[in-house]
PyMOL Python script that loads the backbone (N, CA, C, O; Angstrom):
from pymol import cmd

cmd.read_pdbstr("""\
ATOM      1  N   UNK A   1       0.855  -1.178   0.000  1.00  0.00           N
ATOM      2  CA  UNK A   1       0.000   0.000   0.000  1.00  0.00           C
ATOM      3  C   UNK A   1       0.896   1.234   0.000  1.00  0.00           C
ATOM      4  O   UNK A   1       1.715   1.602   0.842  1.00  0.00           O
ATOM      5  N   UNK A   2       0.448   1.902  -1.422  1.00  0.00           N
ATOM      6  CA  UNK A   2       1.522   3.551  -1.184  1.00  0.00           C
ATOM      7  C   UNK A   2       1.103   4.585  -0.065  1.00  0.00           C
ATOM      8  O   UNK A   2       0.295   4.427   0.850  1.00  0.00           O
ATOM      9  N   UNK A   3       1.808   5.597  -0.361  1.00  0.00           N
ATOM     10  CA  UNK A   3       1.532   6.675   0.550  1.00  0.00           C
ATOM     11  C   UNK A   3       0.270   7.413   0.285  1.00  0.00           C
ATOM     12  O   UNK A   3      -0.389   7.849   1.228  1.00  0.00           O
ATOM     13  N   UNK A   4      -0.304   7.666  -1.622  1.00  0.00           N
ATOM     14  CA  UNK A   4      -1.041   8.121  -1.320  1.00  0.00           C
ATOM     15  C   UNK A   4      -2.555   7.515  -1.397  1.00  0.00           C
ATOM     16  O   UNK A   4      -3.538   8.183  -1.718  1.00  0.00           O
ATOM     17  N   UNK A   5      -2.571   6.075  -1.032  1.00  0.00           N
ATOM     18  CA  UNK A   5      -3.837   5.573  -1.393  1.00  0.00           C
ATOM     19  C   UNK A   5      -3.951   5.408   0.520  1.00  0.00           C
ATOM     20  O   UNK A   5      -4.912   4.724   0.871  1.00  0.00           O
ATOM     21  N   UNK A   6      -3.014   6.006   1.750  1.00  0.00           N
ATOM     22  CA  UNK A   6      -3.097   5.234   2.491  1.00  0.00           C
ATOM     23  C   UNK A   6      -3.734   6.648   2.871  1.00  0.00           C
ATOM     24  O   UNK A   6      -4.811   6.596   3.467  1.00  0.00           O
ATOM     25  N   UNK A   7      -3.113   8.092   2.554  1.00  0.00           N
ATOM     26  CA  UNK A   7      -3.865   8.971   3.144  1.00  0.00           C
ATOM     27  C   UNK A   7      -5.454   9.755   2.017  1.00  0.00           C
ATOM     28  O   UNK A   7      -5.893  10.899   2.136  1.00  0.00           O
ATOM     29  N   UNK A   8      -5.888   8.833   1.181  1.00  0.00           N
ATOM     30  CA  UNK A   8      -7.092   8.991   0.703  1.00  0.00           C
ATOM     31  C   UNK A   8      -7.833   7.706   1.437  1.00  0.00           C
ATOM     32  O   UNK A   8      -9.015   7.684   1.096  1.00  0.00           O
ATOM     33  N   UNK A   9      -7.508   6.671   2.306  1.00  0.00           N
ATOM     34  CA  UNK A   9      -8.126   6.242   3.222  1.00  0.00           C
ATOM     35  C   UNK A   9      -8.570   6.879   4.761  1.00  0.00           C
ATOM     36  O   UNK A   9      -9.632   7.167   5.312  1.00  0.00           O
ATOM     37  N   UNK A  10      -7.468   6.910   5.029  1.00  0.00           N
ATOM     38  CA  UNK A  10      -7.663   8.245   6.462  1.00  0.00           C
ATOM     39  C   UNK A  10      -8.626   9.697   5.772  1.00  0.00           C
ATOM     40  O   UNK A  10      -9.308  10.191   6.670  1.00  0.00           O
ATOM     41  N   UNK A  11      -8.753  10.248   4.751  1.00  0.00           N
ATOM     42  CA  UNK A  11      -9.758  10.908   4.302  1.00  0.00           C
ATOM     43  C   UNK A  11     -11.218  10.455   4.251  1.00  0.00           C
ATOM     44  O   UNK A  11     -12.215  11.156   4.425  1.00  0.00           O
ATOM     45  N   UNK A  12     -11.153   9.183   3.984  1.00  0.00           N
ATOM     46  CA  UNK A  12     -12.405   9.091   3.774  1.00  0.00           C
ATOM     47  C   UNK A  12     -12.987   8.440   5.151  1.00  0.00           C
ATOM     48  O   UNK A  12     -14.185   8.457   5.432  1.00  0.00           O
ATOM     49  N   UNK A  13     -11.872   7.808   6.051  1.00  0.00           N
ATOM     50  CA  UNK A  13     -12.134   7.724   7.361  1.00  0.00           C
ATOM     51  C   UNK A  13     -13.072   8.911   8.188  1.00  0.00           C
ATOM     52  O   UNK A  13     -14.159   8.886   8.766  1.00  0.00           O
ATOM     53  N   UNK A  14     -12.306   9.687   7.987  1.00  0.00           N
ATOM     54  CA  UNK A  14     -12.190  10.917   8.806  1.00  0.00           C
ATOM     55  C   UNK A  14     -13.886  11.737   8.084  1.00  0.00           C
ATOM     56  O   UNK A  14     -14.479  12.538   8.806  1.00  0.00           O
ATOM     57  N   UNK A  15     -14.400  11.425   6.801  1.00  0.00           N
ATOM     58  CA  UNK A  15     -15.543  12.370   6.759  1.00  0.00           C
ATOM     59  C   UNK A  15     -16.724  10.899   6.891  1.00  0.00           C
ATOM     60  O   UNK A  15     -17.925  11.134   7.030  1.00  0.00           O
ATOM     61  N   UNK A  16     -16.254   9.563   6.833  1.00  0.00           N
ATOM     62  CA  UNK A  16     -17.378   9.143   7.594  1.00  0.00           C
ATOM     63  C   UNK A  16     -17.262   9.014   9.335  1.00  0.00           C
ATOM     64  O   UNK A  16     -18.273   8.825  10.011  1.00  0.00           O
ATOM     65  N   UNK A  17     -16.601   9.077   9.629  1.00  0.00           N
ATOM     66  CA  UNK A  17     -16.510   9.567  11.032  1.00  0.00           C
ATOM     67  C   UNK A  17     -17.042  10.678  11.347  1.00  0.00           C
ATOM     68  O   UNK A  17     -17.766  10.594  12.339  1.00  0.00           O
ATOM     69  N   UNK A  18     -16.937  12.036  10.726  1.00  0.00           N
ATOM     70  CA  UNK A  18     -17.968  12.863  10.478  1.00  0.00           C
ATOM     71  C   UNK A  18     -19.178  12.744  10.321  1.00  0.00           C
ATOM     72  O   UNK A  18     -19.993  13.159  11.145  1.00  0.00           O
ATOM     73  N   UNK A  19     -19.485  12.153   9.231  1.00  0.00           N
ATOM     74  CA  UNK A  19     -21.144  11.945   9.371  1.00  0.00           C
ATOM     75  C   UNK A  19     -21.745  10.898  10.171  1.00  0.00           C
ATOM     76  O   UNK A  19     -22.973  10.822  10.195  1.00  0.00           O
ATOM     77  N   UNK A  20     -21.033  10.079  10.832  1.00  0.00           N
ATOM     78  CA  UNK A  20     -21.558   9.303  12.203  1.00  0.00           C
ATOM     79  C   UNK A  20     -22.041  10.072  12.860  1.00  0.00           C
ATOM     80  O   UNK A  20     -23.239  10.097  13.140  1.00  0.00           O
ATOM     81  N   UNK A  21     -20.882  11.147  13.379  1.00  0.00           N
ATOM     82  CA  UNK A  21     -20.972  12.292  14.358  1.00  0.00           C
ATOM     83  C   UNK A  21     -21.951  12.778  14.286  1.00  0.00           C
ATOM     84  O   UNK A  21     -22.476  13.016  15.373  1.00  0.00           O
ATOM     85  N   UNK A  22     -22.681  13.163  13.101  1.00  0.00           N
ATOM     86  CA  UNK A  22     -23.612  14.104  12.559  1.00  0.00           C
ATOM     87  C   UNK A  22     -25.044  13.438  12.827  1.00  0.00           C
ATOM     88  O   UNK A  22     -26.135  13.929  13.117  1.00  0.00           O
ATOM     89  N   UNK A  23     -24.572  12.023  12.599  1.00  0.00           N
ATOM     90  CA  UNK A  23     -26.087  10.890  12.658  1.00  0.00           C
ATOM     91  C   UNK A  23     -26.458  10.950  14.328  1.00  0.00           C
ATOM     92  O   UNK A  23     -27.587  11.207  14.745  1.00  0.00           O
ATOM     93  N   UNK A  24     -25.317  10.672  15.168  1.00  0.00           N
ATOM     94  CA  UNK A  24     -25.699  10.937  16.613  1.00  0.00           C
ATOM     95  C   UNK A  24     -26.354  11.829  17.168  1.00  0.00           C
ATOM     96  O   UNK A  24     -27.443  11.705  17.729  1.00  0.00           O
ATOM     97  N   UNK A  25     -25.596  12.956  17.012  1.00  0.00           N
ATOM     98  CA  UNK A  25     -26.056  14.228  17.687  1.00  0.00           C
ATOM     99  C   UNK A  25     -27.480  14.248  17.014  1.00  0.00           C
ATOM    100  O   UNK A  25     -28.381  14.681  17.734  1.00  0.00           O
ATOM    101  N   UNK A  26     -27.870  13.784  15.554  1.00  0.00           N
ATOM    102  CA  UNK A  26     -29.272  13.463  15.460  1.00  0.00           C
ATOM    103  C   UNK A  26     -30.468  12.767  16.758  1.00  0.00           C
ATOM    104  O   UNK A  26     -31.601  13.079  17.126  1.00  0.00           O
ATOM    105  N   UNK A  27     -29.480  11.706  17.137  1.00  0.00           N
ATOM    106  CA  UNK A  27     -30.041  11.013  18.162  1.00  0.00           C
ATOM    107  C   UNK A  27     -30.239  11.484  19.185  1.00  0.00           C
ATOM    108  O   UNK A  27     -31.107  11.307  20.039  1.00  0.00           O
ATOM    109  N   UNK A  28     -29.290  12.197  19.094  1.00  0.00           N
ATOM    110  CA  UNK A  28     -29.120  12.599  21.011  1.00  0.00           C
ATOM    111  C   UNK A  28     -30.220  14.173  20.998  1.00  0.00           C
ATOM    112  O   UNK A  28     -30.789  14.522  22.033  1.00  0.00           O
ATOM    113  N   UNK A  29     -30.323  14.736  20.062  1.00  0.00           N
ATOM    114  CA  UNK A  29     -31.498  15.916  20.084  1.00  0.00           C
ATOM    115  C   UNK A  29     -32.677  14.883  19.997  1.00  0.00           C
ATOM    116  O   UNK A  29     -33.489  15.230  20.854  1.00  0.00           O
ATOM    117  N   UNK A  30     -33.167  13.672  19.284  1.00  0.00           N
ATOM    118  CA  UNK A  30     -34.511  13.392  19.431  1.00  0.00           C
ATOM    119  C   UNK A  30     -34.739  13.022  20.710  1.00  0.00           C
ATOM    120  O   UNK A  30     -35.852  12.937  21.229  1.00  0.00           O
ATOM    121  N   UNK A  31     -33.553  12.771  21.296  1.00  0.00           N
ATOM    122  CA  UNK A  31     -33.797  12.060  23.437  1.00  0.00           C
ATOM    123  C   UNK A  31     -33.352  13.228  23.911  1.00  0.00           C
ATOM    124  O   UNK A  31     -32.486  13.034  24.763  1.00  0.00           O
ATOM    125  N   UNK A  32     -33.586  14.411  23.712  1.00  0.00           N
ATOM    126  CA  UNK A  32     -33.873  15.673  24.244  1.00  0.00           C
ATOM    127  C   UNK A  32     -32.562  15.765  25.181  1.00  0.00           C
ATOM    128  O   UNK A  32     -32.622  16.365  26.254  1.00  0.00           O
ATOM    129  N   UNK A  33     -31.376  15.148  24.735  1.00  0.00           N
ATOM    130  CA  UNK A  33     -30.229  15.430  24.913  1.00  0.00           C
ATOM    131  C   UNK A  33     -28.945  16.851  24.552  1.00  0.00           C
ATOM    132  O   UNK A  33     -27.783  16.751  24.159  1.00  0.00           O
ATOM    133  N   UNK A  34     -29.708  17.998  24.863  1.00  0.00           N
ATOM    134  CA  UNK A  34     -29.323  19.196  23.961  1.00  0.00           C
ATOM    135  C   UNK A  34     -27.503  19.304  24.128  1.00  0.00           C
ATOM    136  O   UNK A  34     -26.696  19.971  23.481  1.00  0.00           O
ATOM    137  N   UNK A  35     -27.366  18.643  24.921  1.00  0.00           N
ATOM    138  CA  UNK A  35     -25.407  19.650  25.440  1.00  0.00           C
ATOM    139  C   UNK A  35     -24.745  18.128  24.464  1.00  0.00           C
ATOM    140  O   UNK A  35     -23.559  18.117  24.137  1.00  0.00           O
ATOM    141  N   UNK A  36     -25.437  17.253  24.195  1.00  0.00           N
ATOM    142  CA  UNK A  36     -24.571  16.054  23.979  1.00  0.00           C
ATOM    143  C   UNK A  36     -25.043  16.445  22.560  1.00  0.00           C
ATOM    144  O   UNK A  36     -24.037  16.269  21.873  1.00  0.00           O
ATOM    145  N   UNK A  37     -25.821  16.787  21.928  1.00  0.00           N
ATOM    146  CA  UNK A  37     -26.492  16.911  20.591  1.00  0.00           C
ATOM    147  C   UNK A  37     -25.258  17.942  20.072  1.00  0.00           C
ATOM    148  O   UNK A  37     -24.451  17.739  19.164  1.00  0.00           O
ATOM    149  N   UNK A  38     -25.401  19.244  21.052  1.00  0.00           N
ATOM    150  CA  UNK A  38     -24.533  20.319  20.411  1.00  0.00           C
ATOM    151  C   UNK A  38     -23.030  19.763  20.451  1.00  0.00           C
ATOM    152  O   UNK A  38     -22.382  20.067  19.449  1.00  0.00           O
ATOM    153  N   UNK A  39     -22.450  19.117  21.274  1.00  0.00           N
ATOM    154  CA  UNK A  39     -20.920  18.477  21.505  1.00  0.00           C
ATOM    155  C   UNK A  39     -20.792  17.511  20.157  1.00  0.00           C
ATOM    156  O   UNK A  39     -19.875  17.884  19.426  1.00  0.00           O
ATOM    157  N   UNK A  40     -21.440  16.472  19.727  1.00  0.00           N
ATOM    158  CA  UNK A  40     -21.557  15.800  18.752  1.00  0.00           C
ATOM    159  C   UNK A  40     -21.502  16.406  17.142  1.00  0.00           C
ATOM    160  O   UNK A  40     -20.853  16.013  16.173  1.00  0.00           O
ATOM    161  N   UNK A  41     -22.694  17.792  17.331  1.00  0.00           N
ATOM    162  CA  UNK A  41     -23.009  18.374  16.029  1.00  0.00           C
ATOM    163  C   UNK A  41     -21.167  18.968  16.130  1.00  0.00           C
ATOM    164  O   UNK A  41     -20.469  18.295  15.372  1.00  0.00           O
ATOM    165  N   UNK A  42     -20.587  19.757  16.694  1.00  0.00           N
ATOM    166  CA  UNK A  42     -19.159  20.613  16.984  1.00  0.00           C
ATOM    167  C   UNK A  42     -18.462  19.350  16.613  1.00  0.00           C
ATOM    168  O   UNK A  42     -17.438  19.667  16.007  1.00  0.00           O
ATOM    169  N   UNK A  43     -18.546  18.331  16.691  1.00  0.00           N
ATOM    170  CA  UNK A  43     -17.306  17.315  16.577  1.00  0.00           C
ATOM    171  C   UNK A  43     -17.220  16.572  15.025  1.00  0.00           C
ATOM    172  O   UNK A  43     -16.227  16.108  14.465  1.00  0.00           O
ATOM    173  N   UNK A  44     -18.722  16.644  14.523  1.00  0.00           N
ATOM    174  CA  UNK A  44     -19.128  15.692  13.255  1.00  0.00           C
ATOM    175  C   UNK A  44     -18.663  16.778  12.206  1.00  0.00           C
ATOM    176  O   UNK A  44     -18.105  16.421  11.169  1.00  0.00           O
ATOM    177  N   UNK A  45     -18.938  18.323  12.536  1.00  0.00           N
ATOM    178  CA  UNK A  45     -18.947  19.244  11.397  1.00  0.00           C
ATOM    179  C   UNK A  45     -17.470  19.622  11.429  1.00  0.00           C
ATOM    180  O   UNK A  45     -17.038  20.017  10.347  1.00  0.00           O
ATOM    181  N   UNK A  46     -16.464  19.578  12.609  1.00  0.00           N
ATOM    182  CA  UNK A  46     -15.180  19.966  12.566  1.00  0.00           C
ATOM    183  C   UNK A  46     -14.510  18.223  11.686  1.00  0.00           C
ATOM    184  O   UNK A  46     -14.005  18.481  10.594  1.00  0.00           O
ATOM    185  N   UNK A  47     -14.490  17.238  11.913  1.00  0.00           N
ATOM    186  CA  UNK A  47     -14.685  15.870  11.222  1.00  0.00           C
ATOM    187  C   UNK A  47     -14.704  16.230   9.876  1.00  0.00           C
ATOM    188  O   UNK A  47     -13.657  16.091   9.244  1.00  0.00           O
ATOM    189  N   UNK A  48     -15.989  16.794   9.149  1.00  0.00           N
ATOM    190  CA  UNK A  48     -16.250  16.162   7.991  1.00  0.00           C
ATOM    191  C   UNK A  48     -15.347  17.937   7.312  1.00  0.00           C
ATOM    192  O   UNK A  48     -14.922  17.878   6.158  1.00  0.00           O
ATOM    193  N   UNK A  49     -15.224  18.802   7.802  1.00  0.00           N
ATOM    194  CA  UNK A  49     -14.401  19.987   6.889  1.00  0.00           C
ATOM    195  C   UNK A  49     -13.273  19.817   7.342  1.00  0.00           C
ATOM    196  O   UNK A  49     -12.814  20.955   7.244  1.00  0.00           O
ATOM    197  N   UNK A  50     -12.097  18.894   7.990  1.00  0.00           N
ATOM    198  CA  UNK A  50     -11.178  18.686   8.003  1.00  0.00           C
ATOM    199  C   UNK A  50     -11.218  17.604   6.172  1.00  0.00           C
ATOM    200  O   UNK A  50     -10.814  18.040   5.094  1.00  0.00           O
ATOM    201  N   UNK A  51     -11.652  16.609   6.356  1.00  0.00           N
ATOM    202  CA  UNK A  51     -12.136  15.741   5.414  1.00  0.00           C
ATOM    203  C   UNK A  51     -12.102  16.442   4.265  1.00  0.00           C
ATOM    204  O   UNK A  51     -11.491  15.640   3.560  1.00  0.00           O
ATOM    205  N   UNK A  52     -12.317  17.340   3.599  1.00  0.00           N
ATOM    206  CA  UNK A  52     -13.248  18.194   2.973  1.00  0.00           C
ATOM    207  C   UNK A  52     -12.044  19.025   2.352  1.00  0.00           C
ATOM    208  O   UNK A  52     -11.805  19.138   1.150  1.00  0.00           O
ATOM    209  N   UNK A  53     -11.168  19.714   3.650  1.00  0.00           N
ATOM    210  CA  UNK A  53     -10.036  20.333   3.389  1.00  0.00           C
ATOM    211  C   UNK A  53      -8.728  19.883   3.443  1.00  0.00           C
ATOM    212  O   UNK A  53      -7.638  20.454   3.405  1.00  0.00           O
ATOM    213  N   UNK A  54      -9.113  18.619   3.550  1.00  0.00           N
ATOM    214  CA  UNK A  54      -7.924  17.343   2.659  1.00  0.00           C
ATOM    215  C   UNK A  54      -7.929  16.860   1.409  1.00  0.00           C
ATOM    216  O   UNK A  54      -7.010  16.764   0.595  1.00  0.00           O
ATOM    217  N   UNK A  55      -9.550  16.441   1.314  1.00  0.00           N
ATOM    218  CA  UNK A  55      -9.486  16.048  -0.409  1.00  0.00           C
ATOM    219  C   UNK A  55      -8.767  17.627  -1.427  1.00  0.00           C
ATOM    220  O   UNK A  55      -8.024  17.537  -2.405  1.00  0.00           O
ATOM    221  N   UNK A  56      -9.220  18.768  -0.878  1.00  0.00           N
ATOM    222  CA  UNK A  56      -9.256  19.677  -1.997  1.00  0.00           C
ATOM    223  C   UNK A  56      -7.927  19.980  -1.868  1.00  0.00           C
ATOM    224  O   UNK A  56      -7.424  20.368  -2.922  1.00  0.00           O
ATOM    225  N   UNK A  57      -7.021  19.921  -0.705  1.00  0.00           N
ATOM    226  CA  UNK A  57      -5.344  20.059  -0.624  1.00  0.00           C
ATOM    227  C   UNK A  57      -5.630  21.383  -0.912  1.00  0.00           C
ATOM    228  O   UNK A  57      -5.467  21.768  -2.070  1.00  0.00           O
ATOM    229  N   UNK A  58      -6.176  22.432   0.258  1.00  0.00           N
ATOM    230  CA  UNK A  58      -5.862  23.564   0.735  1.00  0.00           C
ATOM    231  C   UNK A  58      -5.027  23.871   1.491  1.00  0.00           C
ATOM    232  O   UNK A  58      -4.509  24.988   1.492  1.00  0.00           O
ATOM    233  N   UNK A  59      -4.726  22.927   2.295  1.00  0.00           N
ATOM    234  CA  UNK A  59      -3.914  23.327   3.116  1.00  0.00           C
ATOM    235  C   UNK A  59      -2.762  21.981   3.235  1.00  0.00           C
ATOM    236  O   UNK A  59      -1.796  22.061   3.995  1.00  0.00           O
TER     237      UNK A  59
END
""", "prot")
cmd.dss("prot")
cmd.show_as("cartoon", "prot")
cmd.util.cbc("prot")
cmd.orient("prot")
């Protein structure tokens, strides 16, 4: 496995790990979980634009 098929895996890790994040904090607002909803939504959306600002090699 090369170098760069290993970090277009950790990319795509990293924005479905994001949208897990994103699916939870779904969960956790329908069980009227608001501080765990907002901690989740902050963690899934920082997740998936790291993701995001890897594929496009901005930085």
């Amino acid at each position: 496995m090369n170098t760069s098929t290993m970090i277009t895996l950790l990319q795509l890790l990293a924005l479905v790990a994001g949208i897990k994040e994103l699916w939870t904090a779904k969960e956790y607002y329908k069980q009227q979980k608001k501080r765990w909803a907002i901690a989740s939504l902050c963690m899934g959306i920082f997740a998936c634009a790291c993701a995001i600002i890897s594929f496009t090699g901005i930085l």
